[in-house]
SETIDO-314816 format. One record per residue: x negated, y negated, z negated of N, C-alpha, C in turn; residue in three letters; residue number from 1. Coordinates in steps of 0.05 Angstrom, whole numbers, plus 32768, in hexadecimal, padded with zeros to 4 digits. Last residue first. Layout:
N
VOVEX_X_Y_Z_X_Y_Z_X_Y_Z_ALA_NUM
...
END
This chain:
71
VOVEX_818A_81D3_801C_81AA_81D8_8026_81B1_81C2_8010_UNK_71
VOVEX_8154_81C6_804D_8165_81C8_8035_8181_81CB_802D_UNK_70
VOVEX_8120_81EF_8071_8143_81DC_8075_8142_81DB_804E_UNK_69
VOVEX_80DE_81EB_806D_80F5_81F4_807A_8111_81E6_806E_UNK_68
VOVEX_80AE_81C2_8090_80B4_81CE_807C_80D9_81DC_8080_UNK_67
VOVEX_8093_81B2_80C2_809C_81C4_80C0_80AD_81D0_80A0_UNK_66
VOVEX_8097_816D_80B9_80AD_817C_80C8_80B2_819C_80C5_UNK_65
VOVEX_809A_815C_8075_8090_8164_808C_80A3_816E_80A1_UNK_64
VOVEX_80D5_8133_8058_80C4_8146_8054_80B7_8150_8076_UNK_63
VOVEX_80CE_80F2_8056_80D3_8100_8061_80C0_811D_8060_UNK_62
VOVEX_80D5_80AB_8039_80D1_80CD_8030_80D9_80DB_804A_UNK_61
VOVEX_80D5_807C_8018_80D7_8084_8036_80C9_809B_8043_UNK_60
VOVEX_80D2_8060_7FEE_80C0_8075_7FF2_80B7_8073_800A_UNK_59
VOVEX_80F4_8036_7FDF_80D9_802C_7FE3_80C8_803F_7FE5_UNK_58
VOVEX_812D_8052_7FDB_8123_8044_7FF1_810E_8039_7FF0_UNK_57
VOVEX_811B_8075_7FAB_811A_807E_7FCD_8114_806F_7FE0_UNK_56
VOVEX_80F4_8059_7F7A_810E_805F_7F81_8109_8067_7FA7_UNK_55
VOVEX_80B7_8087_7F68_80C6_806E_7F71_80E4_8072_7F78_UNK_54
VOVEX_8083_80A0_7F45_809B_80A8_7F50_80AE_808C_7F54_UNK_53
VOVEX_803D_8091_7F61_804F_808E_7F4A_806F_8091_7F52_UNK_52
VOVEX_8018_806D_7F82_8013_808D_7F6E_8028_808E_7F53_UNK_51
VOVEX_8024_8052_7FAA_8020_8043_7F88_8017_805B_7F82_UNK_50
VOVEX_8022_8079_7FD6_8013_8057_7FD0_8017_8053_7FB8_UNK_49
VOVEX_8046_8099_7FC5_8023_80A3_7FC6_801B_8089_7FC7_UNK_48
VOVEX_807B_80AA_7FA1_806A_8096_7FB8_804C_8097_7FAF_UNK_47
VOVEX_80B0_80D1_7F95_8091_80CF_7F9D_8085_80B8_7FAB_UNK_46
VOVEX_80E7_80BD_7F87_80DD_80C6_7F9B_80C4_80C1_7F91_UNK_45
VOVEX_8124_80CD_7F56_810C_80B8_7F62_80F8_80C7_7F73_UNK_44
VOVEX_8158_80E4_7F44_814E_80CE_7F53_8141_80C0_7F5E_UNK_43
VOVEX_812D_80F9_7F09_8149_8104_7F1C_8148_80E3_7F1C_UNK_42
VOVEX_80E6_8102_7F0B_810A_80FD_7EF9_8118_80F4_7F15_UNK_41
VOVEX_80C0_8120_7F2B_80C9_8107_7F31_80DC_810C_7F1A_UNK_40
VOVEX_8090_815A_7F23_80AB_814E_7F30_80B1_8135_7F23_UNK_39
VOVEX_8058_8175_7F2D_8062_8166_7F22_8077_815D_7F2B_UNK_38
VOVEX_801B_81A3_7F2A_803B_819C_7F41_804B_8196_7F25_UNK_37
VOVEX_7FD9_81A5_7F34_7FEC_81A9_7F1D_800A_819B_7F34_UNK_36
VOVEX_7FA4_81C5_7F5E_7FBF_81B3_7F51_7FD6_81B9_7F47_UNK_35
VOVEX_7F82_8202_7F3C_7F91_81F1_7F49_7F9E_81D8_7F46_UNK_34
VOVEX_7F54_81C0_7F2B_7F5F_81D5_7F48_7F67_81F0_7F3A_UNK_33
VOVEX_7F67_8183_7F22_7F6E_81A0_7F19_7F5F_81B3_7F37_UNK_32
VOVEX_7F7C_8155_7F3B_7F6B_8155_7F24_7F5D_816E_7F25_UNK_31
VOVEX_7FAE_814C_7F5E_7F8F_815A_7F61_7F7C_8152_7F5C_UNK_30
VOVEX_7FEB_814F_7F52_7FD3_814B_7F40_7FB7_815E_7F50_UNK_29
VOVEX_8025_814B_7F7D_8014_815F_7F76_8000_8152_7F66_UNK_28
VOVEX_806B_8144_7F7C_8053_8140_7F82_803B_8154_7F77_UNK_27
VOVEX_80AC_8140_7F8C_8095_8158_7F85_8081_814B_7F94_UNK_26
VOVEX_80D9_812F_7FB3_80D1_8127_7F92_80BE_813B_7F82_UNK_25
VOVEX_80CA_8135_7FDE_80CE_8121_7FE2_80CC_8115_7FC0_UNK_24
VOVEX_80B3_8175_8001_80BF_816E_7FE4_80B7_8147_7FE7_UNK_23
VOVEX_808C_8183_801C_80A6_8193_8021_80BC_817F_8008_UNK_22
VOVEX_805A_8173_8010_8066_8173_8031_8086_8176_8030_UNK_21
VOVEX_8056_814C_7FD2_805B_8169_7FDD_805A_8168_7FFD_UNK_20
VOVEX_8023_8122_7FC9_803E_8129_7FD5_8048_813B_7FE0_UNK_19
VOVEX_7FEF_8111_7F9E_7FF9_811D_7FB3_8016_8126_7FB3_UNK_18
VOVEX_7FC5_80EB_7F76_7FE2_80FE_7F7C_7FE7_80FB_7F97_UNK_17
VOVEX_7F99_80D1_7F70_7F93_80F0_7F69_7FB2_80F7_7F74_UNK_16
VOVEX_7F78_809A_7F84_7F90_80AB_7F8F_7F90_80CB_7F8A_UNK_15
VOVEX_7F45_8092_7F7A_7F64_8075_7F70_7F83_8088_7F76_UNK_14
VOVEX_7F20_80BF_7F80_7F27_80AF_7F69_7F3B_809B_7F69_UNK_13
VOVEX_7F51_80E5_7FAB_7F3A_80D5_7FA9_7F3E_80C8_7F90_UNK_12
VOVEX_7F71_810B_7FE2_7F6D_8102_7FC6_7F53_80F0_7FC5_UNK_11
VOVEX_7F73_8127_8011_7F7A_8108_8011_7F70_80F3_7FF3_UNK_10
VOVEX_7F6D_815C_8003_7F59_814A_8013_7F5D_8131_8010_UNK_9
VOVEX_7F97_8179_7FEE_7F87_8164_7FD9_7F72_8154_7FE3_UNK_8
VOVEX_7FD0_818E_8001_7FB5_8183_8010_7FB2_816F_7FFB_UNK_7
VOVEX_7FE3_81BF_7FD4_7FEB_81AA_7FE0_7FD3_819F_7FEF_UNK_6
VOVEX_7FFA_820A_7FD8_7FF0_81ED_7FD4_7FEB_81D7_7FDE_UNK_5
VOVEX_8029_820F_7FEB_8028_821A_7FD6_8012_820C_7FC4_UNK_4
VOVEX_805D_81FC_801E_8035_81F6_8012_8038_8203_7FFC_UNK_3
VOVEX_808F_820B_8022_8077_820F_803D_8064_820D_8021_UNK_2
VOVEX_80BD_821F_7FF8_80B0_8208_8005_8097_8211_8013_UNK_1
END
């Protein structure tokens, strides 16, 4: 996956998790430095507005553009 680490700029006291670029069910904790990398249970997407893993269609997920293919 492209980032190794994640942009914690966005972070803030109501909003410590972050969203992989590359990853739709991988988030990130920037509590920590480093951030700690956390995955979703099987089926559920990342959503940064609630801060909390969601069903897909209330994500609306798209990994970055440069990150690379998946098979």
């Amino acid at each position: 996956m492209r980032a190794s680490r994640p942009d914690c700029s966005k972070a803030n006291k109501t909003h410590l998790l972050v969203r992989h670029p590359c990853s739709c069910t991988t988030y990130f904790v920037c509590l920590t430095d480093p951030p700690i990398p956390m995955e979703c249970p099987s089926g559920l997407q990342f959503n940064e507005t609630i801060q909390a893993c969601d069903f897909a269609i209330n994500v609306m997920c798209k990994p970055d553009a440069d990150c690379p293919p998946t098979s």
